[in-house]
C-alpha positions in Angstrom: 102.1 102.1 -54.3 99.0 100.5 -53.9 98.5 99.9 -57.4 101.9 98.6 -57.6 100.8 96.0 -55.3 100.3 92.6 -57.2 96.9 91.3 -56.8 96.3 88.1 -54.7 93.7 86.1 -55.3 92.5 83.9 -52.2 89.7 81.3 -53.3 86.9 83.5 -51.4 84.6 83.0 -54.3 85.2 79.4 -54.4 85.2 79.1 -50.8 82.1 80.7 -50.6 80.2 78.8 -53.3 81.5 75.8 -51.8 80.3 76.7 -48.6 76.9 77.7 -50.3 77.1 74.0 -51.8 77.8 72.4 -48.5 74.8 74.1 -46.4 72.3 73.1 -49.7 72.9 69.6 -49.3 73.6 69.4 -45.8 70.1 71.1 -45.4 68.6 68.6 -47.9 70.5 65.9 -45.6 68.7 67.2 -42.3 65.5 67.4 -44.1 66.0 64.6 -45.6 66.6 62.8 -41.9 64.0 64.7 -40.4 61.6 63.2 -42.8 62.7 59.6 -42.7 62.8 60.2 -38.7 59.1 61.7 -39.0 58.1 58.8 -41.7 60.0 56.1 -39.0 58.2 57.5 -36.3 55.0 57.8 -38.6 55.6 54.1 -39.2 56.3 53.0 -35.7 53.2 54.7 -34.4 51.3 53.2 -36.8 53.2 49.6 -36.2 52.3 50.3 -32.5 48.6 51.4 -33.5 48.6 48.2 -35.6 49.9 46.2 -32.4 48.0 47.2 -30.1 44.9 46.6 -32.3 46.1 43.2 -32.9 46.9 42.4 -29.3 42.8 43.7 -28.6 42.0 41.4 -31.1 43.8 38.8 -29.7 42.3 39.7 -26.2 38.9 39.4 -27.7 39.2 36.3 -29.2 41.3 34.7 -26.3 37.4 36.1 -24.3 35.6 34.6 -26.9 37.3 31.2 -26.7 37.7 31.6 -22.8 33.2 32.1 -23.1 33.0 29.0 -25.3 35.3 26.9 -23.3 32.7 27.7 -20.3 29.8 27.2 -22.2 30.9 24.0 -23.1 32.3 22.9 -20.1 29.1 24.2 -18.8 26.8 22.3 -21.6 29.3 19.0 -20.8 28.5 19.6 -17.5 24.6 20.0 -17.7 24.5 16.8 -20.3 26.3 14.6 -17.7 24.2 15.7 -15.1 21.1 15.2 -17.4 22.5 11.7 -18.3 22.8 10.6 -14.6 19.3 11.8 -13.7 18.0 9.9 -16.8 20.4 6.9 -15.5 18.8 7.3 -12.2 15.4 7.3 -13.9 15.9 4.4 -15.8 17.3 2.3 -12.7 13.8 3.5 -10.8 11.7 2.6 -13.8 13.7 -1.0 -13.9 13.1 -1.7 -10.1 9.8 -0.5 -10.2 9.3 -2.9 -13.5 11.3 -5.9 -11.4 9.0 -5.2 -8.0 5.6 -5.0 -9.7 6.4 -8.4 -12.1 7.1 -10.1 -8.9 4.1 -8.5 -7.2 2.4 -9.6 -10.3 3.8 -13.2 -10.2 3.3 -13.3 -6.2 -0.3 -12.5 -6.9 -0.7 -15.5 -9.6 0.3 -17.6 -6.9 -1.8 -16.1 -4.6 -4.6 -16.3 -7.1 -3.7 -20.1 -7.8 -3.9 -21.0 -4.4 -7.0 -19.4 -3.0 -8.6 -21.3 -6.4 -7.2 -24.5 -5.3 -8.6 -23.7 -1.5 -12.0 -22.5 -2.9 -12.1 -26.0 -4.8 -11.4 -27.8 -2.0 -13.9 -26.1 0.5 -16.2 -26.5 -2.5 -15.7 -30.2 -2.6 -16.0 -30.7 1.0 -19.1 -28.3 0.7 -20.8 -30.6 -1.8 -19.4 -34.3 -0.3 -20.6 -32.7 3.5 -24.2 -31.8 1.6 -24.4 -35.1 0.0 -23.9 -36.9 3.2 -26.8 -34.7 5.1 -28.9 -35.3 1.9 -28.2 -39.0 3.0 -28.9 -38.7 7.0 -31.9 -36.3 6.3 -34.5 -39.0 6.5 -32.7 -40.1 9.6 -32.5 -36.6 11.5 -35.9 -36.0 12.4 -36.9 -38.9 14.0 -33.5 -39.0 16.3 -33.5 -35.4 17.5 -37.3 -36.5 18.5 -36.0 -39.4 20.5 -32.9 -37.5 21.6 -35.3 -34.5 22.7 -37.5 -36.7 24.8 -34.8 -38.5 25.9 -32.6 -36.0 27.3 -35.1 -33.7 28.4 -33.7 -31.1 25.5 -35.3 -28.6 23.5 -33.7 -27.0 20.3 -34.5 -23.0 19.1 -33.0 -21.1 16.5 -30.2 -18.8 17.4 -31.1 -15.9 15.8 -28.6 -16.5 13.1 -27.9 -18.6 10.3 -26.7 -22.4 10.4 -26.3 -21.7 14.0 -29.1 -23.3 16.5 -29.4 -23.2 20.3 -29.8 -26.4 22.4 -31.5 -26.2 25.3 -31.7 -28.9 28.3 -33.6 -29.0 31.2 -33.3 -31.0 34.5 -29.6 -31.2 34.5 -29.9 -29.8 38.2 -30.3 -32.3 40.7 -31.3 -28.8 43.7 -33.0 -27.3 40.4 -35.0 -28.8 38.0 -35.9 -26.3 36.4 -32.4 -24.7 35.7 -32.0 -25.2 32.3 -28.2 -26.0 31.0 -27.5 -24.4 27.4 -25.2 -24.0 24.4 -25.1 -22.8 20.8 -23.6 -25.0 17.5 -22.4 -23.4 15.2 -22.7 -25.7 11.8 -22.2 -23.2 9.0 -18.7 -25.0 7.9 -17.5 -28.7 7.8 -16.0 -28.3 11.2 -18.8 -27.9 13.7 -18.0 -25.5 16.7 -19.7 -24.8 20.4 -19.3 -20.8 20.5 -21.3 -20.1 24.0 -22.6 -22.3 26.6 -23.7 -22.4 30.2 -22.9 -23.7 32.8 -19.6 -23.2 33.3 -17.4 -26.4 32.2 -13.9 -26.2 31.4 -13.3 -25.6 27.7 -10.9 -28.9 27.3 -13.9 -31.4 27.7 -16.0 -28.9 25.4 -13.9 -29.0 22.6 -13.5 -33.1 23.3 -16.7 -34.0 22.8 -16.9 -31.7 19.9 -14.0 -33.1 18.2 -15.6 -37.0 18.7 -18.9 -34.9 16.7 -16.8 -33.8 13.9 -15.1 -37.1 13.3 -18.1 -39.7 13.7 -20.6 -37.1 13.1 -22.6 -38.9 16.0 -24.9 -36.5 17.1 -26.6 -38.2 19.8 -23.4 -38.8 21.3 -22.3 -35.3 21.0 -25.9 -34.1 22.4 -25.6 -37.2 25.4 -22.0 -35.7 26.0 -22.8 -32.1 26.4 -25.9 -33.3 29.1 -23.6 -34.9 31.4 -20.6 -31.9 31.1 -23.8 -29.5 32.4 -24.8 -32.2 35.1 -21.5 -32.0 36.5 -20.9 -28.5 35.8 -24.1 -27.6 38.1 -23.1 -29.9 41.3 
């Protein structure tokens, strides 16, 4: 009976090679995807190695512009420091060049004057020498007559152009106290620098001042007698 059955014939064959079909290439698909997910993620690690090697870079040269920035803002800085210092420098040089021309130009002056005064006291030198060149031949015989006259003496001083004048009998309890003072005649301007007695300066430097304008000296020598006559009453 079984033989007499008719055969029936179910597609296992085809089935089974289609099957055999579909695992092939869905197996070459999943390899297929694993690979391009392995290359992707190959890629991406390498995209992300490449990154981060370009963001050090960048790092590094952001550093290296940051370092130059300083250094220049550093080298600006040291320059304008330099240039105010040489500024400074140059305004202390200029002063000191200002001061020392008017020093210079103060000293000139200075310089000019003291010629002018040494002229002058050299002319007045000269004219006051040519005028005792002309009473010279006069001088000895009146300080003889004033020296017996007035009872007065005259010794050096111990010192040049000065000479001491010495009377005696200008005390009327004391004739023998002696009245004195020194003249000083080493300028134009004759001065009395010490005398005794004691006689009040004023009246000194009055009969002095009648000496230096008339160059009287007898007067001047009669003058000073009767200041120590009164000064020993």
């Amino acid at each position: 009976m079984a033989d007499s059955l008719p055969s029936v014939d179910f597609g296992f064959e085809d089935l089974r090679d289609r099957m055999a079909r579909f695992t092939v290439r869905f197996d070459e698909f999943i390899e297929k995807g694993r690979k391009r997910v392995l290359e992707e993620r190959n890629q991406f690690r390498a995209n992300l190695a490449e990154l981060h090697d370009d963001q050090h870079m960048r790092r590094r040269d952001i550093e290296i512009v940051t370092l130059k920035t300083q250094t220049h803002s550093q080298t600006l800085s040291k320059e304008a420091q330099e240039t105010a210092e040489m500024e400074f420098a140059i305004s202390e040089l200029s002063a000191q060049r200002d001061d020392r021309a008017a020093h210079r130009d103060y000293l000139r002056e200075q310089i000019g004057e003291a010629q002018k005064a040494i002229a002058a006291r050299r002319e007045a030198q000269q004219k006051h020498a040519r005028y005792l060149d002309s009473q010279a031949r006069f001088n000895v015989p009146e300080l003889e007559f004033w020296q017996d006259y007035l009872c007065l003496r005259i010794e050096g001083a111990g010192i040049e152009d000065r000479l001491k004048f010495v009377y005696s009998h200008v005390s009327e309890r004391d004739w023998e106290q002696e009245g004195w003072f020194e003249l000083d005649m080493s300028s134009r301007e004759y001065r009395v620098l010490q005398y005794k007695p004691k006689v009040e300066r004023d009246l000194v430097d009055q009969v002095l001042e009648k000496l230096n304008e008339s160059r009287d000296l007898g007067a001047f020598l009669k003058g000073m007698r009767s200041l120590f006559v009164e000064g020993f009453k």
